[in-house]
C-alpha positions in Angstrom: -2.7 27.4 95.3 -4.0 24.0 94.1 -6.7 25.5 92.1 -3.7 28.2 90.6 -1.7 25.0 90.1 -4.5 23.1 88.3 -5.4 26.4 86.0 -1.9 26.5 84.9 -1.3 22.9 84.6 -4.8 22.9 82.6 -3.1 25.6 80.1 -0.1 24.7 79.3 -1.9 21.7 78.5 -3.9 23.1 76.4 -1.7 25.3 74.9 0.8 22.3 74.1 -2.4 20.0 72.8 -3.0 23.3 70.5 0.3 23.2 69.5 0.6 20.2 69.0 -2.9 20.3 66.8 -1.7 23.4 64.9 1.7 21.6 64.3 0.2 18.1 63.0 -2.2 20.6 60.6 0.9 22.7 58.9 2.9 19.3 58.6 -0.2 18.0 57.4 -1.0 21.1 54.6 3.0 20.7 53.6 2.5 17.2 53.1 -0.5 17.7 51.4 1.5 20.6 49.0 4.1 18.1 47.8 2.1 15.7 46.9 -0.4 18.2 45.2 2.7 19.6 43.4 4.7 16.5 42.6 0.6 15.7 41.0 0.7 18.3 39.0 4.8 17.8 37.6 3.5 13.9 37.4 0.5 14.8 34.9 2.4 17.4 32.8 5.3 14.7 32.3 2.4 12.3 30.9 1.1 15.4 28.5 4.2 15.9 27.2 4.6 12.3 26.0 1.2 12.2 24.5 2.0 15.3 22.5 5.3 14.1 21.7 3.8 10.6 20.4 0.9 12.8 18.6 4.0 15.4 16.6 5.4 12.0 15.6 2.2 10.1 14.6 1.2 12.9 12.3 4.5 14.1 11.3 5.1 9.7 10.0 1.4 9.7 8.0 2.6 12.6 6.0 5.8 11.3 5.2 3.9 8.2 3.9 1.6 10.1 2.2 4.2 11.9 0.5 6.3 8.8 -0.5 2.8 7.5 -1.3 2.3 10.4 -4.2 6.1 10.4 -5.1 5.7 6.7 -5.9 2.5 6.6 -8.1 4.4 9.4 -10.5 7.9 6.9 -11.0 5.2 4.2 -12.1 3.0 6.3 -14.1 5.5 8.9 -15.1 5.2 8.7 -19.2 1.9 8.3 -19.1 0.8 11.1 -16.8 3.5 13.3 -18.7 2.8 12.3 -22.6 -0.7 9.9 -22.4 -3.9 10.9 -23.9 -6.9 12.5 -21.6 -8.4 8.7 -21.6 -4.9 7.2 -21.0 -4.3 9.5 -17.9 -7.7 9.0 -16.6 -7.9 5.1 -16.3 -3.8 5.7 -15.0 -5.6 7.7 -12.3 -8.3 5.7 -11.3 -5.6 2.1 -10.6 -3.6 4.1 -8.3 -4.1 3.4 -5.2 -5.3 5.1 -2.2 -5.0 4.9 1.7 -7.9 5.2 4.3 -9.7 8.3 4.1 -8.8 8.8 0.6 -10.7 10.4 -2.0 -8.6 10.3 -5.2 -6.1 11.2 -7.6 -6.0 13.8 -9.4 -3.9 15.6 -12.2 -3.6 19.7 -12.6 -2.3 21.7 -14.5 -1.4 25.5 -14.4 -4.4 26.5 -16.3 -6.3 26.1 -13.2 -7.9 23.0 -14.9 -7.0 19.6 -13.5 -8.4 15.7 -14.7 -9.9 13.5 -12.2 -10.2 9.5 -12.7 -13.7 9.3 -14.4 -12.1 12.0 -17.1 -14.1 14.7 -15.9 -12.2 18.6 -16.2 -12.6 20.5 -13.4 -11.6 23.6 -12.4 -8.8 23.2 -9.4 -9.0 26.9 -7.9 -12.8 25.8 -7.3 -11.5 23.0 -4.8 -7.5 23.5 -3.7 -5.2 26.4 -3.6 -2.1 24.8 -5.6 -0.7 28.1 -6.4 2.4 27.7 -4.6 2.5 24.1 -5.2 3.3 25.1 -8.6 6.4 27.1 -7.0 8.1 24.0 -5.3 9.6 21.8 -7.0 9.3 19.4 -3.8 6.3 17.0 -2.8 4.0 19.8 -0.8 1.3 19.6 1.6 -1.8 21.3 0.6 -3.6 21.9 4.1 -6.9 21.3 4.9 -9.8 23.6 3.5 -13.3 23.5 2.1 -14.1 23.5 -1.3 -16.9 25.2 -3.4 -19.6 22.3 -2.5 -17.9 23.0 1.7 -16.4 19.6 1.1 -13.4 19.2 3.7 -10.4 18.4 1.8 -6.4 17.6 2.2 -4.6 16.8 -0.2 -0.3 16.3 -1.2 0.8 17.6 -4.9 4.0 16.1 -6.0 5.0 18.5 -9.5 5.4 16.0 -12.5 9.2 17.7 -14.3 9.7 17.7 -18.0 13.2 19.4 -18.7 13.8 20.5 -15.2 10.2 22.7 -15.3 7.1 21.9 -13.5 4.2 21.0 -16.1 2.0 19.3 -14.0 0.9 18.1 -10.6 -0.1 15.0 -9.5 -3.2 15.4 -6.6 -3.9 12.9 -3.8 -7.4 14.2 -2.4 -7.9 12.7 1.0 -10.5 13.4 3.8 -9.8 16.4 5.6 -10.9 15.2 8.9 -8.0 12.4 8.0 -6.4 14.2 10.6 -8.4 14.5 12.8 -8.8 10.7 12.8 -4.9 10.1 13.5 -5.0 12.5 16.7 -8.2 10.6 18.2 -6.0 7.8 20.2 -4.6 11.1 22.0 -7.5 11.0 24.2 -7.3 11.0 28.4 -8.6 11.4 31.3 -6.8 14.2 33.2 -8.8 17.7 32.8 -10.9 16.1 30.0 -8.0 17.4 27.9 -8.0 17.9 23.9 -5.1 17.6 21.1 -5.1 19.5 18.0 -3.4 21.3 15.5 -3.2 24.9 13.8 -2.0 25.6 10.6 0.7 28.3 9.6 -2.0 31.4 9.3 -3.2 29.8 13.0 -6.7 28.2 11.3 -7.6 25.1 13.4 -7.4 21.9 11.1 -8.2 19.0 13.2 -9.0 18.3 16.8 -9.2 14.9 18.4 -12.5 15.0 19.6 -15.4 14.7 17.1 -17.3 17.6 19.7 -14.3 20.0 19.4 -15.3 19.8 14.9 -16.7 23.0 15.5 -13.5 24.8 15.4 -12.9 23.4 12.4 -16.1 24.0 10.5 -16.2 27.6 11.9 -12.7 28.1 10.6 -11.6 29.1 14.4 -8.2 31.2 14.0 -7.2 32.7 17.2 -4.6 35.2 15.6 -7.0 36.8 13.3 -8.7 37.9 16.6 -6.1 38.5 18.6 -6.2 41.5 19.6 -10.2 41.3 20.1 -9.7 41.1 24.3 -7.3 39.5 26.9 -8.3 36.2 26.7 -8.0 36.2 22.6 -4.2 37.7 23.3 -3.4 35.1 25.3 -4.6 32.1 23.3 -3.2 33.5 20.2 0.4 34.1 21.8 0.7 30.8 23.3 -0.5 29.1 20.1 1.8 31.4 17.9 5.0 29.7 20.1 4.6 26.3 18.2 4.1 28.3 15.0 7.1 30.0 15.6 9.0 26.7 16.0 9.1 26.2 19.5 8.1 23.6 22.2 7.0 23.7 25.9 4.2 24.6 28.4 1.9 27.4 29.2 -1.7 28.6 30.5 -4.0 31.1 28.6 -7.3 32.5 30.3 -10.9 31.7 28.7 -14.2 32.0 30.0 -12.5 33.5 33.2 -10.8 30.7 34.3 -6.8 29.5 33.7 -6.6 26.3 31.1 -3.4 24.9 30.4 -1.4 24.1 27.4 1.4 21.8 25.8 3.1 22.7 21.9 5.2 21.2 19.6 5.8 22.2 16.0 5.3 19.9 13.4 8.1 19.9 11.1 7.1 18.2 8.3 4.4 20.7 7.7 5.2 23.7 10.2 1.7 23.2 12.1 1.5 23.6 15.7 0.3 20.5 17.8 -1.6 21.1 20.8 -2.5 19.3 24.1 -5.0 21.3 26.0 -6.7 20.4 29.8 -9.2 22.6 31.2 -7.5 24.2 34.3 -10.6 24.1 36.6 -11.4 20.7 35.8 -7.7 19.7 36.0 -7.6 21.2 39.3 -10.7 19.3 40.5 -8.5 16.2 39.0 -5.5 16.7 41.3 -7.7 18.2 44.0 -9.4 14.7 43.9 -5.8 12.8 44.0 -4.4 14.8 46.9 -7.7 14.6 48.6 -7.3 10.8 49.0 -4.8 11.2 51.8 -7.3 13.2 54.1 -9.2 12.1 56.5 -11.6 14.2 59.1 -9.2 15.2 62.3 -9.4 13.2 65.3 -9.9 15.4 68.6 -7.2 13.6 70.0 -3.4 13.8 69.6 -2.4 10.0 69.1 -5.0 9.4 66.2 -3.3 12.8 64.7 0.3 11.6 64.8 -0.4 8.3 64.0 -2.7 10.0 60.6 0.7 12.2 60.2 2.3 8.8 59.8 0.2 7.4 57.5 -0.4 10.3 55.4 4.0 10.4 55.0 3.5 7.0 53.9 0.6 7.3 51.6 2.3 10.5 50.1 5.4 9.0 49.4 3.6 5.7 47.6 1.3 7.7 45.4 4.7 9.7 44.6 6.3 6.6 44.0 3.3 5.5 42.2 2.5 8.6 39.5 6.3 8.3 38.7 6.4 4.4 38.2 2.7 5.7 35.8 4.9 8.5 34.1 8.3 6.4 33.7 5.8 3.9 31.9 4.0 5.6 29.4 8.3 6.5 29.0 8.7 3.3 28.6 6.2 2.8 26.2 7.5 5.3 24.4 10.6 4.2 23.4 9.0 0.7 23.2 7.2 2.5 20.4 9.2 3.8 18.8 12.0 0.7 18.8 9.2 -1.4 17.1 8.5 1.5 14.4 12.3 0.9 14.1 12.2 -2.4 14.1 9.0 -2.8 11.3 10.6 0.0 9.2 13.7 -2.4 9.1 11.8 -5.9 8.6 10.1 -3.9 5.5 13.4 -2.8 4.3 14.6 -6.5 4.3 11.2 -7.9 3.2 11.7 -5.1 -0.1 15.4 -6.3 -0.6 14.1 -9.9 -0.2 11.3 -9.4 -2.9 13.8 -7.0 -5.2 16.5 -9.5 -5.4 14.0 -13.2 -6.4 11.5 -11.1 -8.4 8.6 -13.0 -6.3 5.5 -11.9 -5.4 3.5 -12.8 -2.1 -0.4 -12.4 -1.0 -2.3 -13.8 1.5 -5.5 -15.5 1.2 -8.1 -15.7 3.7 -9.5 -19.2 4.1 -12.9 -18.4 5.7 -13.6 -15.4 3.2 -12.2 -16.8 0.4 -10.7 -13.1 -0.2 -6.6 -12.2 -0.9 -6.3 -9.9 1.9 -3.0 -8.6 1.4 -0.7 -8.5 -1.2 3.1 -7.4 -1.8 5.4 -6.4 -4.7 8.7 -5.7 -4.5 7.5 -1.6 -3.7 5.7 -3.3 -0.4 2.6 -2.3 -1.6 -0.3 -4.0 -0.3 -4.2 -4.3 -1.9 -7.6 -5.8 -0.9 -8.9 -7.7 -3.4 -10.8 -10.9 -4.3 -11.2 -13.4 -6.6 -13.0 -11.3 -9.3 -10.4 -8.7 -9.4 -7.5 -10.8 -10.0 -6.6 -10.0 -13.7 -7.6 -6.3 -13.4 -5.3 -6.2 -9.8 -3.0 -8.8 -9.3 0.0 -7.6 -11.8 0.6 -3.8 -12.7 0.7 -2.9 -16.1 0.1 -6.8 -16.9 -2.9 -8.6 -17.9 -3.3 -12.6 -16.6 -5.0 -14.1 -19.2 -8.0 -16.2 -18.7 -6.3 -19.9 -18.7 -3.9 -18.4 -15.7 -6.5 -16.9 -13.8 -8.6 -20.1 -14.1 -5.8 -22.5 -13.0 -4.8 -20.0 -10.0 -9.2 -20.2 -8.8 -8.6 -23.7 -9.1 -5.6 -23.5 -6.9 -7.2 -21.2 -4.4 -10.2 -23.2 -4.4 -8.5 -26.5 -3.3 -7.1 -24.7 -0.9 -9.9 -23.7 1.1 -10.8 -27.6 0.9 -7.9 -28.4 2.4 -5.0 -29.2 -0.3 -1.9 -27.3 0.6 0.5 -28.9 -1.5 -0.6 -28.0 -4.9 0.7 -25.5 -7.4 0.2 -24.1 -11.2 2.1 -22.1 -13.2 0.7 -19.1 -14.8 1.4 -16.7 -17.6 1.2 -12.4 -17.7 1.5 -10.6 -20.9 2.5 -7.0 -20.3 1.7 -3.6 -22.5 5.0 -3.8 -23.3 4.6 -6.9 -25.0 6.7 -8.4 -22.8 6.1 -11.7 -20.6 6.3 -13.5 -17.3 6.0 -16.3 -16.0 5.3 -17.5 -12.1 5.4 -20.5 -10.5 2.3 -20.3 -7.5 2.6 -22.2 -4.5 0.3 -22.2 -0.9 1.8 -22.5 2.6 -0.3 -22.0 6.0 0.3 -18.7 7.7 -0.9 -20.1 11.7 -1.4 -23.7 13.2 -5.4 -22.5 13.2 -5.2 -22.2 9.4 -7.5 -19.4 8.9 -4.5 -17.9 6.3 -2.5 -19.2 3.9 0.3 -17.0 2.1 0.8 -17.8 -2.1 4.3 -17.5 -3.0 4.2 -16.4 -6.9 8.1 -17.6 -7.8 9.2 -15.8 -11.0 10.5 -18.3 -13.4 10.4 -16.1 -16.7 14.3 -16.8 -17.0 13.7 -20.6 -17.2 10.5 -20.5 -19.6 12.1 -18.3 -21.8 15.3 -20.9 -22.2 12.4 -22.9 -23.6 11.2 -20.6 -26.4 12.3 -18.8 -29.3 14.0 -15.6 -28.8 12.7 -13.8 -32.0 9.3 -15.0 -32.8 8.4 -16.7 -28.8 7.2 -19.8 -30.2 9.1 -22.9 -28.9 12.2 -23.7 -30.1 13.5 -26.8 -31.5 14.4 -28.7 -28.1 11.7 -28.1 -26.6 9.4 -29.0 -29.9 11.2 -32.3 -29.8 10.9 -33.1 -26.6 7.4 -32.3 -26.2 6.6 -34.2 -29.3 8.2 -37.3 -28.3 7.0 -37.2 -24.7 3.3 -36.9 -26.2 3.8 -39.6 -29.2 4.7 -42.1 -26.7 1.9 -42.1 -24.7 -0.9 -41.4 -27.6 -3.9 -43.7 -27.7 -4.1 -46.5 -30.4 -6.8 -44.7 -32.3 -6.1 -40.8 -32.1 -5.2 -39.0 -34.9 -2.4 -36.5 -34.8 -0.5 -34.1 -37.6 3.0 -32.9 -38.0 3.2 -29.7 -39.6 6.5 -28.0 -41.4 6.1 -24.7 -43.1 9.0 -22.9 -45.3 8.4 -19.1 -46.1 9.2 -19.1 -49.9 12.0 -17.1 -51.6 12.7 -15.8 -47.9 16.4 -14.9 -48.7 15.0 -12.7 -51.9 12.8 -11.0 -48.9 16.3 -10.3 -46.9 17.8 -9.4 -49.9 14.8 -6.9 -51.1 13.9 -5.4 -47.8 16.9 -5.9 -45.7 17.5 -8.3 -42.6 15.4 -6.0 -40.1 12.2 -6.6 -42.3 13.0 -10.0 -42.6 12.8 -10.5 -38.9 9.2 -9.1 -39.0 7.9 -11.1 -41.7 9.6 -14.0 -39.4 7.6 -12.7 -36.3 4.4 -12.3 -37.7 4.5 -15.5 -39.4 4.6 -17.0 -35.7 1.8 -14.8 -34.8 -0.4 -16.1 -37.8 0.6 -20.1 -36.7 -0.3 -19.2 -33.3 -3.9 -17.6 -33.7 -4.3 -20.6 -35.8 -3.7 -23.3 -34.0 -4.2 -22.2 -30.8 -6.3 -25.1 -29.2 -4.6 -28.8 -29.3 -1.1 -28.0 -30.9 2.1 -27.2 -30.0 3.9 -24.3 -32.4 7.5 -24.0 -32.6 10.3 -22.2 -35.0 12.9 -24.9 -36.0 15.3 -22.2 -37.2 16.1 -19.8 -40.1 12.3 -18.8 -41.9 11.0 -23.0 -41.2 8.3 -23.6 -38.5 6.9 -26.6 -36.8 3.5 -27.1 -35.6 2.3 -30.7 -33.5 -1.4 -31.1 -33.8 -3.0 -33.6 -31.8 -6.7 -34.9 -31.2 -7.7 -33.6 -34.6 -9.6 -34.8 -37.8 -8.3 -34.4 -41.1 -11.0 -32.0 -42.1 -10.4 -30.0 -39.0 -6.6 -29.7 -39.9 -7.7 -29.0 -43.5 -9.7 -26.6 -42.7 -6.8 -24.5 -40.2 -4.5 -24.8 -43.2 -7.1 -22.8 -45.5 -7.6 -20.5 -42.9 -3.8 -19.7 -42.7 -3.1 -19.6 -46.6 -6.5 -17.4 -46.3 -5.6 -15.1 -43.4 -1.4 -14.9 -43.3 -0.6 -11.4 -45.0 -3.3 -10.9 -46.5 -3.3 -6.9 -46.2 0.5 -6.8 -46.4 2.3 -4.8 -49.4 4.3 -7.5 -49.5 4.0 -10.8 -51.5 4.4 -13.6 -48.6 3.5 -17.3 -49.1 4.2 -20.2 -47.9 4.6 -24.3 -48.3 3.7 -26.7 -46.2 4.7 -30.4 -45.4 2.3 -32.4 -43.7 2.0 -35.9 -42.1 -1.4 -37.3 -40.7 -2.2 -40.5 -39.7 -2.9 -42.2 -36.4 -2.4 -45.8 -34.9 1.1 -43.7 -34.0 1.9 -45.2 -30.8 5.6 -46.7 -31.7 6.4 -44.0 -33.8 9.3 -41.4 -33.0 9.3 -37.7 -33.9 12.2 -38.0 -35.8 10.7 -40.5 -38.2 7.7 -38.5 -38.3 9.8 -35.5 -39.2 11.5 -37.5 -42.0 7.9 -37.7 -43.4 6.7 -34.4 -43.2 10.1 -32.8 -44.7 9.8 -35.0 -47.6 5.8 -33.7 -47.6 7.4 -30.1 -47.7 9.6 -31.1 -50.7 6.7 -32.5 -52.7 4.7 -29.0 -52.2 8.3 -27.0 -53.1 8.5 -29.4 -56.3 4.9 -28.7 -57.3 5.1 -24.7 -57.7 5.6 -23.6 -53.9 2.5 -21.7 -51.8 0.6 -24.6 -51.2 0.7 -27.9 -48.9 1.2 -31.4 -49.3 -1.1 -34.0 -47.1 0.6 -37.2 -46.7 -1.7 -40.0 -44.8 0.3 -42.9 -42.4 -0.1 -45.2 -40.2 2.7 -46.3 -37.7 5.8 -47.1 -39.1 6.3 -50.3 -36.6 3.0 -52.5 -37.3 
């Protein structure tokens, strides 16, 4: 009876330690599901960002590119239009071009299109602008190889004339550009891949350098789709994001079930893709869920009490992948507020630089390099020292006296003086001028950078010259005269100079006013190449012009005065000459400019008395002995 007693006793035991085993395994394996499922939902959350952040990364460098192109043709519009093959050529080769950029080019509909160096080439040979020709719109010319298997993208933005397209302007870049933006979508999970498919379904890019070869083997999944089961399946799931759409799907290859995220790109109508190998990916999450388990203890209490743990540890990693995916969230929109936030600062920075006219550029202390540089378009350059007067101004020319004074500046500078400036002068095709004023503050307490603020003071020089001829005008003449006479040396020798166009108003009266005002401009031109070194030149008014020469002998000053009579409209039709009233002398120091005027004009009178079209010297010394 007791042995009866004991079997029962020992089964029910057993049976309710079984139980109790079995039970602690299924609520172990249901455990272990949710967390293996809430893995997987965790993971795909985190691939959707990255793809999401990737469609927005590439679909932002195109627009750039684009407003890039678009740019270049509002700057260079007349002469890309209606400039000669040289003229287009050296327009070409200043533009400038972004990372990965090859050049610029111009085509036509011919098929023929001019590259930087002047060369023709054949276009069909390396791009296929035939429907860029169509579309009156900036277009994307997608990656391909050309002739010499050169991998090339390129945007065409059509160059109008009456509302028709004559030509397009051609930014080659890199083809594997691309490529290059998608690489920061790299992770861990299923040693997964981004890349992206064209409209025809032709891979274009890929973000890792060992996934090329779909690329150079022109993969295109739809042209074999219907080769076997695994080709369908590729090709349909690829064909969603061609089609416009976005989510989540698997496709079988090599036997085994990989995984897939899409988007569309817009901007283009590509297809982005974020691909994770499904065995490896299953090995991933198999490893995550895994490190919950422990080996099963025979006994009851260390089960329960792993139950326990293992409800604990589920719900922390659970808490945990979502705190990882709500992150990268986070991130996200972090992200995307700064691009927000630098896409405004630029906006003010342009409206800043549009309304003073300034220019800024920093300068690297340690290099000695301007590193960046900004004009009111927010452009920015990498330059140095020896590039200045090609660089610095577009469509202007620094001349050599500026560019020296801003070295100087720059050079100081580095030693350590931050509280100089200079002023400096560009002349534009135009003929036009500008003037800025240039001054240096640091960028950092370390130093390392200073920023150059180039001030635009045209409007304040030009209230100091001569609006028809640019010479200065009579103020300013006076006052520079004056300043200069009373701090002259004892012994230095200095000249006033008048000169009077003769018969001018017969000139007006012959010609007209317009040619009038020409001979009155190129007169100031002559004076100016003339006396160019030591002397200030100035119009006084009407057709009479004043030149100050200082630290100069009377044989130099003769001999500028032969050279003028000699030089001054000498190939003109016209009959020009001129007289001339000049005062030399020197011990000058108490003299004033209006006394010294008084002479000259009387000088001038002498050389009108005595036939006209020559000059009169007349020799001083100071007035006050």
């Amino acid at each position: 009876m007791n042995k009866r007693r004991s079997f029962i006793t020992i089964s029910i035991s057993a049976l309710m330690a079984v139980s109790i085993l079995v039970l602690c395994l299924l609520t172990f394996q249901t455990n272990h599901k949710v967390f293996f499922d809430a893995a997987v939902n965790q993971t795909l959350e985190t691939i959707h960002v990255i793809r999401d952040l990737g469609v927005e990364k590439v679909e932002s460098q195109i627009k750039n590119l684009k407003m890039d192109v678009e740019g270049q043709i509002k700057e260079h519009h007349d002469i890309l239009l209606h400039g000669s093959q040289m003229e287009q050529a050296d327009a070409l080769s200043n533009m400038l071009l972004p990372e990965d950029g090859i050049d610029y080019v111009l085509a036509n509909s011919d098929g023929t299109m001019l590259d930087a160096k002047g060369n023709i080439i054949n276009w069909k040979n390396e791009l296929d602008l035939t429907e860029a020709f169509k579309n009156k719109n900036t277009s994307v010319i997608e990656p391909d190889f050309t002739s010499d298997q050169q991998y090339v993208f390129a945007i065409a933005s059509p160059l109008l004339e009456n509302g028709k397209i004559k030509s397009l302007l051609v930014m080659r870049l890199d083809g594997f550009c691309i490529s290059h933006w998608l690489e920061s979508i790299q992770f861990d999970t299923g040693e997964g891949t981004a890349y992206i498919v064209r409209k025809d379904g032709r891979n274009i890019a890929s973000a890792r350098e060992e996934n090329y070869d779909w690329i150079t083997t022109k993969y295109n999944a739809q042209e074999i789709k219907n080769q076997d089961e695994e080709s369908k399946t590729v090709a349909d799931l690829e064909a969603q994001a061609l089609n416009g759409k976005t989510g989540y799907g698997s496709y079988l290859w090599e036997g085994s079930r990989n995984y897939l995220t899409y988007a569309p790109i817009k901007e283009t109508g590509w297809g982005l893709y974020v691909g994770f190998y499904g065995e490896l990916m299953n090995n991933f999450i198999e490893q995550s869920a895994g490190r919950s388990m422990i080996s099963s203890a025979p006994f009851f209490i260390i089960l329960a009490a792993f139950l326990i743990l293992l409800y604990s540890y589920t719900n922390y990693n659970l808490k945990k992948e979502k705190q990882y995916a709500n992150e990268l969230l986070l991130q996200k929109k972090e992200i995307q507020q700064q691009a927000e936030d630098i896409k405004m600062n630029e906006e003010r920075f342009r409206v800043a630089l549009a309304q003073t006219n300034n220019i800024l550029f920093e300068y690297d202390l340690q290099t000695g390099g301007i590193t960046k540089f900004y004009t009111t378009k927010i452009k920015q350059i990498t330059s140095s020292l020896n590039d200045l007067k090609e660089q610095i101004f577009m469509n202007g020319e620094l001349d050599d006296e500026s560019l020296e004074k801003l070295q100087k500046m720059l050079l100081e500078t580095r030693k350590g003086i931050y509280d100089n400036e200079c002023t400096i002068k560009v002349m534009y095709s135009n003929g036009k001028f500008a003037w800025y004023k240039v001054s240096i503050s640091p960028l950092s307490e370390q130093r390392k950078r200073v920023i150059g603020i180039m001030k635009d003071i045209t409007k304040e020089k030009l209230g100091e010259l001569d609006p028809l001829t640019g010479l200065l005008n009579k103020r300013v003449m006076n006052e520079k005269t004056a300043a200069y006479l009373q701090k002259i040396q004892e012994q230095e020798t200095c000249a006033l100079l008048i000169f009077d166009i003769d018969d001018f108003k017969n000139i007006n009266d012959q010609f007209g006013h317009p040619e009038g005002d020409k001979v009155i401009m190129k007169t100031g031109n002559y004076l100016k190449q003339v006396f160019k070194d030591n002397a200030y030149v100035g119009r006084i008014g009407g057709d009479e012009y004043c030149v100050f020469c200082f630290n100069i002998s009377k044989e130099a000053l003769e001999g500028k005065l032969r050279c003028f009579y000699q030089e001054a409209f000498r190939n003109e039709k016209k009959y020009i000459t001129f007289s001339c009233g000049v005062v030399f002398g020197h011990h000058l120091r108490n003299i004033t400019f209006e006394e010294l005027y008084k002479q000259s004009d009387q000088a001038l009178y002498k050389a009108k008395h005595q036939g006209k079209n020559q000059y009169c010297i007349q020799e001083i010394a100071s007035l006050k002995q």
